[in-house]
Gaussian input, Z-matrix of N, CA and C with variables (Angstrom, degrees):
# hf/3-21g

backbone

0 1
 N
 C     1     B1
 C     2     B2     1     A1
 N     3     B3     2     A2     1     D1
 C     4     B4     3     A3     2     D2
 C     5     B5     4     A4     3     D3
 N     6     B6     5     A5     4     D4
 C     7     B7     6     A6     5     D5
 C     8     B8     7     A7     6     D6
 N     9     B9     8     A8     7     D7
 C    10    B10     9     A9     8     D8
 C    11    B11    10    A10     9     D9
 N    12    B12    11    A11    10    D10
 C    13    B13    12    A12    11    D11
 C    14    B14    13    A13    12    D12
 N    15    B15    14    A14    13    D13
 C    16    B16    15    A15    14    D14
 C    17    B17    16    A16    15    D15
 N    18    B18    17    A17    16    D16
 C    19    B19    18    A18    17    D17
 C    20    B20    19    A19    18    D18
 N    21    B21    20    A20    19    D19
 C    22    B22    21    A21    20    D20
 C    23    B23    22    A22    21    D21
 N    24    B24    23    A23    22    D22
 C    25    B25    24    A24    23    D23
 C    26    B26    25    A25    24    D24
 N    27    B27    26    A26    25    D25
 C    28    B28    27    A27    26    D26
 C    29    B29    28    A28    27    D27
 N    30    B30    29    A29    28    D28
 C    31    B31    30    A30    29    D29
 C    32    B32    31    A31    30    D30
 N    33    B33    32    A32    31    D31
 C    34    B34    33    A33    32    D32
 C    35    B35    34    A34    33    D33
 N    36    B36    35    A35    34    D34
 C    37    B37    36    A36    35    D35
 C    38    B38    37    A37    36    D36
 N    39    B39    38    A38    37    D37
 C    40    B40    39    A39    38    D38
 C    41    B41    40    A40    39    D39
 N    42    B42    41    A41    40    D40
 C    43    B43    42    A42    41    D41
 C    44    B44    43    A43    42    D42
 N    45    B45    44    A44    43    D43
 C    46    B46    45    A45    44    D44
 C    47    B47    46    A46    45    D45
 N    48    B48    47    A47    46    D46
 C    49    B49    48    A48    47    D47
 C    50    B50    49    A49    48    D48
 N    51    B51    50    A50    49    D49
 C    52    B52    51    A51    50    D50
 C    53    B53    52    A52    51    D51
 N    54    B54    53    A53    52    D52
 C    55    B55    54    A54    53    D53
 C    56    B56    55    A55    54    D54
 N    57    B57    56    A56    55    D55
 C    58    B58    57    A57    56    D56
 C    59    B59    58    A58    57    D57
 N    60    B60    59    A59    58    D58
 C    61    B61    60    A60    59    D59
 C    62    B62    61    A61    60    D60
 N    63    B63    62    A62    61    D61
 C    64    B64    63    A63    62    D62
 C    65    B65    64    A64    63    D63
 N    66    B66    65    A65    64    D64
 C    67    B67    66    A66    65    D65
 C    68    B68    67    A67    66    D66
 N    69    B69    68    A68    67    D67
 C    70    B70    69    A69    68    D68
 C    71    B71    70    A70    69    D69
 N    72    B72    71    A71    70    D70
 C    73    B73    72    A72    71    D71
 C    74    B74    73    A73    72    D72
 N    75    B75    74    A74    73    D73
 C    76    B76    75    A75    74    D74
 C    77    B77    76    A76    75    D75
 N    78    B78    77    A77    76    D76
 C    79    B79    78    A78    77    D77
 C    80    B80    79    A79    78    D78
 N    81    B81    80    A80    79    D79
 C    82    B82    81    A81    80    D80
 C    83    B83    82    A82    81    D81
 N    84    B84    83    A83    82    D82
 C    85    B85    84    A84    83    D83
 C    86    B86    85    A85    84    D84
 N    87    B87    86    A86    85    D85
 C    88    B88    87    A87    86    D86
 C    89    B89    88    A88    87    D87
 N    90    B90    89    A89    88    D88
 C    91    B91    90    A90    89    D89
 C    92    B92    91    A91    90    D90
 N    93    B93    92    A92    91    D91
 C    94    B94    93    A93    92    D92
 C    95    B95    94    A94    93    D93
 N    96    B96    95    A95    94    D94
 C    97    B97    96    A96    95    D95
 C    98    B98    97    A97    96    D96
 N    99    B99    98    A98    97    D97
 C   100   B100    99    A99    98    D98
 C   101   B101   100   A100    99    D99
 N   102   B102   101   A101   100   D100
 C   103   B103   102   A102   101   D101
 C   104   B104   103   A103   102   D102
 N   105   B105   104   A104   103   D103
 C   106   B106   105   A105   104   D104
 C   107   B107   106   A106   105   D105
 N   108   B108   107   A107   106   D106
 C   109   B109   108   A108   107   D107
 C   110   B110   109   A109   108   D108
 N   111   B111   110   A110   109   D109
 C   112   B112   111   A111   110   D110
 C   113   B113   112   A112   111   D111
 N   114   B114   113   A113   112   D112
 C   115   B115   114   A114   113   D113
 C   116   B116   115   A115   114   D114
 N   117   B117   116   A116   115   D115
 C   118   B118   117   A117   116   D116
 C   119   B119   118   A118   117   D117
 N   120   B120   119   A119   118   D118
 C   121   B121   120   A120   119   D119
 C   122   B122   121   A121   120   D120
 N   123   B123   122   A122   121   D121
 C   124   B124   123   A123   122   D122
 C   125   B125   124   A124   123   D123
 N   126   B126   125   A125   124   D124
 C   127   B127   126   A126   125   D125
 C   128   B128   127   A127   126   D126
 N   129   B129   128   A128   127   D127
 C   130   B130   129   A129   128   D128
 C   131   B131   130   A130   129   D129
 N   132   B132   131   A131   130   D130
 C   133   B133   132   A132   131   D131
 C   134   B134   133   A133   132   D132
 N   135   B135   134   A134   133   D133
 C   136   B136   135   A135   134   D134
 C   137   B137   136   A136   135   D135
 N   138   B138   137   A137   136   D136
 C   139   B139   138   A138   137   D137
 C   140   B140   139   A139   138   D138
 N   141   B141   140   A140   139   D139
 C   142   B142   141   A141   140   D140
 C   143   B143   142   A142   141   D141
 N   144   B144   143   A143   142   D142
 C   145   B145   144   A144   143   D143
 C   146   B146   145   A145   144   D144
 N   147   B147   146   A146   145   D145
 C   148   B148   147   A147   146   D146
 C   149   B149   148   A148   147   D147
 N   150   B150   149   A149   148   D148
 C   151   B151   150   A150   149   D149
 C   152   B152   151   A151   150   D150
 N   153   B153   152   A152   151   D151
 C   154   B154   153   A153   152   D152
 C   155   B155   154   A154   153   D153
 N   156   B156   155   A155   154   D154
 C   157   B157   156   A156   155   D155
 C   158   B158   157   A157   156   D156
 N   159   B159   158   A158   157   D157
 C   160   B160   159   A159   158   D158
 C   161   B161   160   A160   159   D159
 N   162   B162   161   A161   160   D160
 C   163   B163   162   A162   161   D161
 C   164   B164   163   A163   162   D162
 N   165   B165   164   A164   163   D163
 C   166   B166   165   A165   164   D164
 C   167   B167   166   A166   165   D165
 N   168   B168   167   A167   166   D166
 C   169   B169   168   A168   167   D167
 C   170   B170   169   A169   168   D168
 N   171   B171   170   A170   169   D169
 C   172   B172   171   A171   170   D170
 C   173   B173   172   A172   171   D171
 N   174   B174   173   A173   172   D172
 C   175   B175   174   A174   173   D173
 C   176   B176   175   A175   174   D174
 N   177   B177   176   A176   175   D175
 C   178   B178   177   A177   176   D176
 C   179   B179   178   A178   177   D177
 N   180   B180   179   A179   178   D178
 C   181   B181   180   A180   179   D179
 C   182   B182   181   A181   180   D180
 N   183   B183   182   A182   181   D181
 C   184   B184   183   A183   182   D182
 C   185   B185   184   A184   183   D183
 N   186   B186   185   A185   184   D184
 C   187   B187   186   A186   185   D185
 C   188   B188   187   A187   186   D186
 N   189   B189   188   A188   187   D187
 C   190   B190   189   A189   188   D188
 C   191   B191   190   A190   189   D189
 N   192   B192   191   A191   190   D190
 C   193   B193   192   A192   191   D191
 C   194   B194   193   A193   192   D192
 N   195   B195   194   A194   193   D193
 C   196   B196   195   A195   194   D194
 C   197   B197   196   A196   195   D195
 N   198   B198   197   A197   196   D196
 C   199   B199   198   A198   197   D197
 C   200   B200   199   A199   198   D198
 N   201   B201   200   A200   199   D199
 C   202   B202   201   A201   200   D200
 C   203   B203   202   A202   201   D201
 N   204   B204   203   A203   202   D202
 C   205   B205   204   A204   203   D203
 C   206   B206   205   A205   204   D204
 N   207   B207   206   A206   205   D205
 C   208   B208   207   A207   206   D206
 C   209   B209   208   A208   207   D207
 N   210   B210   209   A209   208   D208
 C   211   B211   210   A210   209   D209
 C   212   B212   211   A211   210   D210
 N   213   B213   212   A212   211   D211
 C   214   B214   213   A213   212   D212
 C   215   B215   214   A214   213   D213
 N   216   B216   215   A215   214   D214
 C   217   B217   216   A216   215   D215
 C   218   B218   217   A217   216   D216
 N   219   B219   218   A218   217   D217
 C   220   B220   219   A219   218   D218
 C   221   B221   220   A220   219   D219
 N   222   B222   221   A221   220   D220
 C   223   B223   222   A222   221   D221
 C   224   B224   223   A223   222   D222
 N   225   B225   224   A224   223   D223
 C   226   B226   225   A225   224   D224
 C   227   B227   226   A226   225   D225
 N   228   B228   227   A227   226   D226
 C   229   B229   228   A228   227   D227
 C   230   B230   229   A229   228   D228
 N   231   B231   230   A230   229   D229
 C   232   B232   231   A231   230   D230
 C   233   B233   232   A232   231   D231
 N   234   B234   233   A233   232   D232
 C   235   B235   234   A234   233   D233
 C   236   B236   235   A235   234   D234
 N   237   B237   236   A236   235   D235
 C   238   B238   237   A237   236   D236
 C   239   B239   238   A238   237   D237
 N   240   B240   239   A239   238   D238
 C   241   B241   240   A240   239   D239
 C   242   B242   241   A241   240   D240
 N   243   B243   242   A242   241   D241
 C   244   B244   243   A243   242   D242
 C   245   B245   244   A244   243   D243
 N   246   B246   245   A245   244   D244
 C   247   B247   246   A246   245   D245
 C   248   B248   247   A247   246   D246
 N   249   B249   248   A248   247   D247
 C   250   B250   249   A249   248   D248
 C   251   B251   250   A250   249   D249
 N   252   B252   251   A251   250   D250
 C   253   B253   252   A252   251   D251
 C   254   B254   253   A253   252   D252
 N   255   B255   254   A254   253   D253
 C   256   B256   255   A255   254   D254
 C   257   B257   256   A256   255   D255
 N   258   B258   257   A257   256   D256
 C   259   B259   258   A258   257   D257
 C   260   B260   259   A259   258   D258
 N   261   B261   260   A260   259   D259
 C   262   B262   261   A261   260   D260
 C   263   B263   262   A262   261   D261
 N   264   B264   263   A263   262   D262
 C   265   B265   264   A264   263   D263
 C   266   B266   265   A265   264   D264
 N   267   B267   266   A266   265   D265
 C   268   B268   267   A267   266   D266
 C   269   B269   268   A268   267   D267
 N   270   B270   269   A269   268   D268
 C   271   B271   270   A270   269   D269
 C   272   B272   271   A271   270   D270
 N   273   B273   272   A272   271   D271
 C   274   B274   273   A273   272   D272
 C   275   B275   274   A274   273   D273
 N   276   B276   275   A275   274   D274
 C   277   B277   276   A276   275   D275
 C   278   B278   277   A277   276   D276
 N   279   B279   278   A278   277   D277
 C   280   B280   279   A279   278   D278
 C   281   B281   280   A280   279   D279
 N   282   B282   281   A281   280   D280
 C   283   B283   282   A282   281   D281
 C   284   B284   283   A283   282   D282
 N   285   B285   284   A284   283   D283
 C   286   B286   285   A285   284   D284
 C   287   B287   286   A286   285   D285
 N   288   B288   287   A287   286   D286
 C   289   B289   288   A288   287   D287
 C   290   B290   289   A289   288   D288
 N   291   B291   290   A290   289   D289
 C   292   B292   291   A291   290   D290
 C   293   B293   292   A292   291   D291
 N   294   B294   293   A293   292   D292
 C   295   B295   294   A294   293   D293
 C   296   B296   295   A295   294   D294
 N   297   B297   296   A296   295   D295
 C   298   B298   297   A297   296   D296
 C   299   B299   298   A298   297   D297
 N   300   B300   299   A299   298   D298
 C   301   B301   300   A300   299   D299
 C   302   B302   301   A301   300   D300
 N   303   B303   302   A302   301   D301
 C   304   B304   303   A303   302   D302
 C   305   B305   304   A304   303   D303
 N   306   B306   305   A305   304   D304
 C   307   B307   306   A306   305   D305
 C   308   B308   307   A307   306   D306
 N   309   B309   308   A308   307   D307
 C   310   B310   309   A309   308   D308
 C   311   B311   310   A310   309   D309
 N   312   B312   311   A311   310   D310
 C   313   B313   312   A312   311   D311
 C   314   B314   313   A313   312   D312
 N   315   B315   314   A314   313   D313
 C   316   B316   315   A315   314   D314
 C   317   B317   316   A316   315   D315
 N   318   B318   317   A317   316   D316
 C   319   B319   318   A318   317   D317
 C   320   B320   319   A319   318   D318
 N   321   B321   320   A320   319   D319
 C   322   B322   321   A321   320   D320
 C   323   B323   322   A322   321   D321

   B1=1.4536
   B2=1.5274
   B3=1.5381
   B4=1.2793
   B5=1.4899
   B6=1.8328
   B7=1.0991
   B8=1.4813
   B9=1.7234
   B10=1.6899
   B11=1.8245
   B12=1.3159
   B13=1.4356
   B14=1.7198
   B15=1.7335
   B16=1.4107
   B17=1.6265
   B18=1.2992
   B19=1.5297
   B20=1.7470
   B21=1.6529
   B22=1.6602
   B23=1.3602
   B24=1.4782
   B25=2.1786
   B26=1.6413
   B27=1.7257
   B28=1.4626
   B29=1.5122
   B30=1.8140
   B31=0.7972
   B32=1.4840
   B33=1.5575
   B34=1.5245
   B35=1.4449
   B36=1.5088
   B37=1.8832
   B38=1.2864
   B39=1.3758
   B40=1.7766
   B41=1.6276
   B42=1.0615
   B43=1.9301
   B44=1.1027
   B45=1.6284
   B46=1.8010
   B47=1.5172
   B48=1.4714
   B49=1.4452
   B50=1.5742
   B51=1.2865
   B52=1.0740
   B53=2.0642
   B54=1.3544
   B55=1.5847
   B56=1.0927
   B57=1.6644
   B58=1.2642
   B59=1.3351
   B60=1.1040
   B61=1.6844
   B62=1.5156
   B63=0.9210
   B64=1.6624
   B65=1.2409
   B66=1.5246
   B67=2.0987
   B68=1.8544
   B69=1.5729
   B70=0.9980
   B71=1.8673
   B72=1.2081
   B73=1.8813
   B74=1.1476
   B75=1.3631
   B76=1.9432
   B77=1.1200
   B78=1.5607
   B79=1.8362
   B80=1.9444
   B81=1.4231
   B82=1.4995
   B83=1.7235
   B84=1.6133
   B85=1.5654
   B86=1.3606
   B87=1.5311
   B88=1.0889
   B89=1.8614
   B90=0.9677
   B91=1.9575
   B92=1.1440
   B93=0.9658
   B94=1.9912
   B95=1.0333
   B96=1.2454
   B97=1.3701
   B98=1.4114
   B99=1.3951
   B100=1.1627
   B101=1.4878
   B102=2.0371
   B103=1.1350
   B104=1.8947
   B105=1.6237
   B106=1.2870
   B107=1.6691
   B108=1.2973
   B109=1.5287
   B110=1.6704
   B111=1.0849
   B112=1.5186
   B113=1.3735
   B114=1.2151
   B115=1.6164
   B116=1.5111
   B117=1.1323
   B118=1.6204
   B119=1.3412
   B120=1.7567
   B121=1.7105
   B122=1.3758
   B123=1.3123
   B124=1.6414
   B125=1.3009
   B126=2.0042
   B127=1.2516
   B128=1.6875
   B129=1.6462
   B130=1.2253
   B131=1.7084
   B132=0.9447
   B133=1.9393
   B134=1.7117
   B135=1.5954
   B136=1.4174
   B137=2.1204
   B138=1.2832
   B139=1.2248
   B140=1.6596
   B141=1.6625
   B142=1.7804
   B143=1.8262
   B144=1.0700
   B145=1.6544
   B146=1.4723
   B147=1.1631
   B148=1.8831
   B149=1.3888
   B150=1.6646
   B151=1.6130
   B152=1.5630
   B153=1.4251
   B154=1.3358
   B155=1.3544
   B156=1.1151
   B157=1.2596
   B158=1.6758
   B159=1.5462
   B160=1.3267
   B161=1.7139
   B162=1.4903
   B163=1.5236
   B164=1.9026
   B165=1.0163
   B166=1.5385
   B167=1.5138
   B168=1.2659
   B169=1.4327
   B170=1.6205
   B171=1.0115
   B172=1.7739
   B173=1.8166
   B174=1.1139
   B175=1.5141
   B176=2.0022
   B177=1.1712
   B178=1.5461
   B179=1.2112
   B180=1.1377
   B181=1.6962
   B182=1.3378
   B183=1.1591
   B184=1.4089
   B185=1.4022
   B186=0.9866
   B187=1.9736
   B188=1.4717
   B189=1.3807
   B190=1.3618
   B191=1.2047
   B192=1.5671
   B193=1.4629
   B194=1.6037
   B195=1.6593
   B196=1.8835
   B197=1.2706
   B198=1.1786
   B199=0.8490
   B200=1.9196
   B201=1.2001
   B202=1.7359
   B203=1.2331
   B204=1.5674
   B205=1.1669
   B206=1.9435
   B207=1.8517
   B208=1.3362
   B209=1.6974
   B210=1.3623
   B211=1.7115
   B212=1.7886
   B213=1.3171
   B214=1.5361
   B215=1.1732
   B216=1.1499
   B217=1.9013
   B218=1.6514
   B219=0.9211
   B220=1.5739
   B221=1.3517
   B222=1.6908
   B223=1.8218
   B224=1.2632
   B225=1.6568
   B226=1.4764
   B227=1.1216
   B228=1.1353
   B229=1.3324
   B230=1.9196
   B231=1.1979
   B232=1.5334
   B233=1.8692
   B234=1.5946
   B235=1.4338
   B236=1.5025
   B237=1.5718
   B238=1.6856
   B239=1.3162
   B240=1.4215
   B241=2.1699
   B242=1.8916
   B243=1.1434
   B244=1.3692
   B245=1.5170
   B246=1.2806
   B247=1.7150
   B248=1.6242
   B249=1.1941
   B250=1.1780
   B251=1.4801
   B252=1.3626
   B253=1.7960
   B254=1.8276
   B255=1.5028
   B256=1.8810
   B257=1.5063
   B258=1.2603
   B259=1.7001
   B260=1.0562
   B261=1.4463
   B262=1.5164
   B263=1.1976
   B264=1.4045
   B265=1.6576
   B266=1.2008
   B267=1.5515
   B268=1.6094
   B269=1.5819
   B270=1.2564
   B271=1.5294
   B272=1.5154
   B273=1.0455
   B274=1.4582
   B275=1.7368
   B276=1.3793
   B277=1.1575
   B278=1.5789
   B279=1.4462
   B280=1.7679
   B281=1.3416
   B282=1.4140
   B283=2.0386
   B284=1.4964
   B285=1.5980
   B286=1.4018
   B287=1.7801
   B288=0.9519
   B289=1.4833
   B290=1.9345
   B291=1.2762
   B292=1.7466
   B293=1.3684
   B294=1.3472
   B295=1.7695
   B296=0.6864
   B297=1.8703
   B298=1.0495
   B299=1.7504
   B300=0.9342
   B301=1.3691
   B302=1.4408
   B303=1.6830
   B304=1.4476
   B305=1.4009
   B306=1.2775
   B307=1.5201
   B308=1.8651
   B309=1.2771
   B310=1.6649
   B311=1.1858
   B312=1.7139
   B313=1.2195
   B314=2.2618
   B315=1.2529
   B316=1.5372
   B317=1.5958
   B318=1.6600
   B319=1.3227
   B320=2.0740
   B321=0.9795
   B322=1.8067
   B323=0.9502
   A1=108.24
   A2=111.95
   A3=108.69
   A4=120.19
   A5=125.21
   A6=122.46
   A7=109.77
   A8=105.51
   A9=124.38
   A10=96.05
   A11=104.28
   A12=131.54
   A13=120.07
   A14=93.71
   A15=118.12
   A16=113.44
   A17=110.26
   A18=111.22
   A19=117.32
   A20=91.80
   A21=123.71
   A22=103.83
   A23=92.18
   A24=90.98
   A25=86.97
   A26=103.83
   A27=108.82
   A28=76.29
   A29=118.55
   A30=86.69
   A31=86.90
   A32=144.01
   A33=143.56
   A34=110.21
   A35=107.97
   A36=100.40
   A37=136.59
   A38=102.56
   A39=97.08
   A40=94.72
   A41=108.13
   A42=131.78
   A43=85.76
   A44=130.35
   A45=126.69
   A46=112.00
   A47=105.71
   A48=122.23
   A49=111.49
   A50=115.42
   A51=120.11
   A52=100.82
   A53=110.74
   A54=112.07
   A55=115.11
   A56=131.57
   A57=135.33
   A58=114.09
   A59=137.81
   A60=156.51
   A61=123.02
   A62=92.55
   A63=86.95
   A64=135.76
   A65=127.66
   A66=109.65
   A67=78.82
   A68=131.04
   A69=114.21
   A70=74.03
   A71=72.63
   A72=108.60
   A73=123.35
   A74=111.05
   A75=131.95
   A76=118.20
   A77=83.93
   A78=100.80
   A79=98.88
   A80=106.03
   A81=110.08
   A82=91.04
   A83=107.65
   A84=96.48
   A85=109.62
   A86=123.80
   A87=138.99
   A88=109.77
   A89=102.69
   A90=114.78
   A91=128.93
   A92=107.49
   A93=110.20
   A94=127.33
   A95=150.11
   A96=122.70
   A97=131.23
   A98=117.89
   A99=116.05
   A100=120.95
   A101=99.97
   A102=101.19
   A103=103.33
   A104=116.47
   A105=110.28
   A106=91.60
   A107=103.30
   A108=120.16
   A109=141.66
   A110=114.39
   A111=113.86
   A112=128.54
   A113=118.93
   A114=118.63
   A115=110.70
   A116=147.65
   A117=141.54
   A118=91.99
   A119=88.51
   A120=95.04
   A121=109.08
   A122=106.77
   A123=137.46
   A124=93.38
   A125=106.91
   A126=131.10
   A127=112.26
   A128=99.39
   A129=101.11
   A130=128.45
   A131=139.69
   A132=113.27
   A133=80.95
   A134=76.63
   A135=119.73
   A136=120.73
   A137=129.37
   A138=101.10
   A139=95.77
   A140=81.84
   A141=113.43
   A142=95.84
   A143=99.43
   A144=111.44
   A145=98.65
   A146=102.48
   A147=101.09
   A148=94.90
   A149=103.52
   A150=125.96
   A151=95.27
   A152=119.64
   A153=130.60
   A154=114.52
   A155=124.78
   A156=124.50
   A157=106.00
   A158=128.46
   A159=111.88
   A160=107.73
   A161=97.22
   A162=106.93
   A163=102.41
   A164=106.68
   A165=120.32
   A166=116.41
   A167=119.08
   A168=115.42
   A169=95.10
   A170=112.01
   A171=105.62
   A172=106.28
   A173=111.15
   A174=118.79
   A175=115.17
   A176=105.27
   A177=104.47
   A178=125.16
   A179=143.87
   A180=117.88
   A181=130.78
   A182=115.78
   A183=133.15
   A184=113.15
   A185=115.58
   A186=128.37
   A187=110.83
   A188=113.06
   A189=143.03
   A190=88.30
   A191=102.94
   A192=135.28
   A193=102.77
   A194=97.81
   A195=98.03
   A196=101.61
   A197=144.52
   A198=164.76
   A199=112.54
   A200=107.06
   A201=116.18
   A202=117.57
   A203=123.99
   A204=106.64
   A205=86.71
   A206=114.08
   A207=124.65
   A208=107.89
   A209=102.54
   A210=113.37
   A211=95.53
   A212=123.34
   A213=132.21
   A214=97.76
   A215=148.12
   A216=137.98
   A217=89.75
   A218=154.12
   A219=150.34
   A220=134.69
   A221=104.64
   A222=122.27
   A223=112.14
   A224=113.09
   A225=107.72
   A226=117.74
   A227=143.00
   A228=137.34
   A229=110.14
   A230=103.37
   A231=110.97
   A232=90.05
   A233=105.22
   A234=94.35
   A235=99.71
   A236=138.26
   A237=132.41
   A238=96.30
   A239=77.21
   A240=86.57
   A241=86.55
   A242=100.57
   A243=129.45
   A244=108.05
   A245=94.17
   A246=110.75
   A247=121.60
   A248=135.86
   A249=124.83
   A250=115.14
   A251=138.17
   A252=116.10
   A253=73.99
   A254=84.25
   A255=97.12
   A256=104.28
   A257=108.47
   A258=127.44
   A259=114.38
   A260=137.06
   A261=130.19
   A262=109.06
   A263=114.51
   A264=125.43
   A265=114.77
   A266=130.29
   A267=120.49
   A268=92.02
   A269=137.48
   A270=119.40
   A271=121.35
   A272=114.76
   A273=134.05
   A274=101.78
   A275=109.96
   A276=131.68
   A277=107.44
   A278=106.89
   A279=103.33
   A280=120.84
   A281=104.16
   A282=116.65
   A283=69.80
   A284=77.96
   A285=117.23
   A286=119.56
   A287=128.50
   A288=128.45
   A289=109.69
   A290=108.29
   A291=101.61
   A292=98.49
   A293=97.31
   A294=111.76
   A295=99.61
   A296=136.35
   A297=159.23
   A298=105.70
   A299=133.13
   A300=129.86
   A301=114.61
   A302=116.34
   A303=104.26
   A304=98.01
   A305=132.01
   A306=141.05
   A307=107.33
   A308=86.53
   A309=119.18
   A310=114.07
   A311=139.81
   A312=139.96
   A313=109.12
   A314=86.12
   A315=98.81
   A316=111.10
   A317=114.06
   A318=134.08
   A319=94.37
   A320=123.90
   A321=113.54
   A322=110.30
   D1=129.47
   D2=172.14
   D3=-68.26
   D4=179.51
   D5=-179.97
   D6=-73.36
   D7=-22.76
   D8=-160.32
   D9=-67.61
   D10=-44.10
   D11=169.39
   D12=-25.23
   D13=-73.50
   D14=175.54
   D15=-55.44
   D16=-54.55
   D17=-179.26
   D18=-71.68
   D19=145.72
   D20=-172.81
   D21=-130.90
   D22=156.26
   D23=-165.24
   D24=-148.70
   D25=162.86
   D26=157.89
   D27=-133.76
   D28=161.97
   D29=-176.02
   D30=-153.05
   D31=169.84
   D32=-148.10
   D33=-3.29
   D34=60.00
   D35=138.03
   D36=-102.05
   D37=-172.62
   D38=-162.29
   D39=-130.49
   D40=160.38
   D41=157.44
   D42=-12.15
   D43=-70.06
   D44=-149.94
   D45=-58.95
   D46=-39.32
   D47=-177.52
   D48=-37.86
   D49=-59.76
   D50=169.73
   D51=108.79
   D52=-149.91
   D53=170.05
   D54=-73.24
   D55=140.87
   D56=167.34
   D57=-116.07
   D58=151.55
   D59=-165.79
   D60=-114.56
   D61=74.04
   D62=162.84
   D63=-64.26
   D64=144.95
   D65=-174.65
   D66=-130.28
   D67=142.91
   D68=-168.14
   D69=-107.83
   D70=161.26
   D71=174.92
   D72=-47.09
   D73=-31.67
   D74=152.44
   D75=-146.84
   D76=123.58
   D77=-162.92
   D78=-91.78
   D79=47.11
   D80=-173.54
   D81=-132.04
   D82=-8.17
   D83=-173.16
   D84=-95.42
   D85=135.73
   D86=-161.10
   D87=-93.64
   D88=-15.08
   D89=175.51
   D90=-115.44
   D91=120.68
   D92=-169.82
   D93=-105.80
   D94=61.49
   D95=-165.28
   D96=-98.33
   D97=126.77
   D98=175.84
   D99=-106.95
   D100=148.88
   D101=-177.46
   D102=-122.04
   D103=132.37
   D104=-162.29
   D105=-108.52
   D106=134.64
   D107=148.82
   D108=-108.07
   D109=126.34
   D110=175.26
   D111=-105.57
   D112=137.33
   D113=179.17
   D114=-60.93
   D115=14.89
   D116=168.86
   D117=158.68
   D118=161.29
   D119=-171.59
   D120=-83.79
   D121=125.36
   D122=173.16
   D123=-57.45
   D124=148.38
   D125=167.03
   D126=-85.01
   D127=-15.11
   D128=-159.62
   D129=-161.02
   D130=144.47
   D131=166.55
   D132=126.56
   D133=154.18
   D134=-178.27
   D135=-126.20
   D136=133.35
   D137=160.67
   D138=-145.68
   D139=144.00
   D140=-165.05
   D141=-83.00
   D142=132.78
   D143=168.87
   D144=-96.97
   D145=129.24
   D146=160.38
   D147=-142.96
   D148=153.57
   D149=-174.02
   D150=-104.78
   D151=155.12
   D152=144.76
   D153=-106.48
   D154=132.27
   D155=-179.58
   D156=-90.47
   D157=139.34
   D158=-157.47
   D159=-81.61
   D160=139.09
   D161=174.47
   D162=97.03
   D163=-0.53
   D164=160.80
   D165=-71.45
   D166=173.46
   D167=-178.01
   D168=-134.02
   D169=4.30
   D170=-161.53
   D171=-139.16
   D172=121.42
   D173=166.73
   D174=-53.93
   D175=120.04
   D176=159.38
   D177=-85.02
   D178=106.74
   D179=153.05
   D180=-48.23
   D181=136.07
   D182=-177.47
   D183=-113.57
   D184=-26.67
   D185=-158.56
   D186=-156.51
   D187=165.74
   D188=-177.50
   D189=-156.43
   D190=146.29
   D191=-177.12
   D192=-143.45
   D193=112.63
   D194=167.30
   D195=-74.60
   D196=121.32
   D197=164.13
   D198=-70.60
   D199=-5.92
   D200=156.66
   D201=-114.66
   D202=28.17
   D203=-164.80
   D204=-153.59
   D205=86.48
   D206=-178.20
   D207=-31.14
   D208=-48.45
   D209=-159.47
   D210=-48.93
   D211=-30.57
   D212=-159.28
   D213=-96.19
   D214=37.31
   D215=-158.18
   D216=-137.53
   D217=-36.42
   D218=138.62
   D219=-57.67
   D220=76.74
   D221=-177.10
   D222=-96.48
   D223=133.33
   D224=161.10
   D225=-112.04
   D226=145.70
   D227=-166.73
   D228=-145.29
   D229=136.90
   D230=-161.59
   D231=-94.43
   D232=156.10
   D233=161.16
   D234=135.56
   D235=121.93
   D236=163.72
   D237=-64.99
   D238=129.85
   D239=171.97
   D240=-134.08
   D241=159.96
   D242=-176.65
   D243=-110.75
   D244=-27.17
   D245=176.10
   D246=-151.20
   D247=163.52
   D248=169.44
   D249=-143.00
   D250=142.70
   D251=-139.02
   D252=-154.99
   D253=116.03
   D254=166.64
   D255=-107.59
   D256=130.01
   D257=175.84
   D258=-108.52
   D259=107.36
   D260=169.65
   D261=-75.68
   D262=174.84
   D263=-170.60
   D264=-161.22
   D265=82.97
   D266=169.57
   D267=89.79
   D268=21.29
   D269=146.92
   D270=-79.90
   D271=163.06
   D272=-154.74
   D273=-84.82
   D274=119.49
   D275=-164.82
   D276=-51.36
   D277=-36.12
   D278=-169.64
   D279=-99.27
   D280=30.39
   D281=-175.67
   D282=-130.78
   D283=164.69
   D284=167.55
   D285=-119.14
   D286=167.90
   D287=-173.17
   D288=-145.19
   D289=126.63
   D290=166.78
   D291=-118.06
   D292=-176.63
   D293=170.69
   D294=-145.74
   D295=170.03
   D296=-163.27
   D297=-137.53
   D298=150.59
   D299=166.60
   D300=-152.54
   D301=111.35
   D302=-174.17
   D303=-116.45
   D304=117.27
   D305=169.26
   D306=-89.97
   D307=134.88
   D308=-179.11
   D309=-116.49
   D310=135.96
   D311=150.43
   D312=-59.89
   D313=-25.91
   D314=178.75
   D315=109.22
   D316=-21.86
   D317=-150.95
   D318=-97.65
   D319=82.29
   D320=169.77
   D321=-93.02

């Protein structure tokens, strides 16, 4: 499987959008990493990473992302998820935001 393979995106939404869901490409890979981008620097906002673990019914959080603060936009996060659900919080209505999500077994 390529890397092009592994990676999942949402990509220019806004505050209105609401939560987005990621399902990674193999739900056998244990490493995730996401990288978040924004269309201009935000005054403000947060977005919550939560994992599902598969055959679960309920999202965990794992992470917070300042979302004004670039240095914080490269997360890795350990854990089988079946899904992965980004929630913004209090970002600024007239940017937009994507994510990136590349899941790894760890094993290349």
């Amino acid at each position: 499987m390529s890397l092009r393979d592994d990676r999942q995106s949402v990509v220019d939404k806004t505050q209105a959008d609401g939560s987005q869901v990621i399902t990674p490409a193999d739900r056998s890979a244990r490493f995730h990493q996401l990288q978040l981008e924004v269309s201009g620097p935000p005054s403000a906002g947060t977005l919550a990473v939560g994992l599902k673990t598969p055959g679960a019914n309920k999202y965990v959080e794992v992470g917070t992302i300042d979302m004004t603060d670039g240095e914080d936009y490269l997360q890795i996060f350990e854990g089988f998820a079946e899904s992965i659900r980004l929630a913004p919080a209090g970002f600024d209505a007239g940017l937009t935001w994507s994510a990136y999500v590349y899941s790894t077994d760890g094993v290349r």
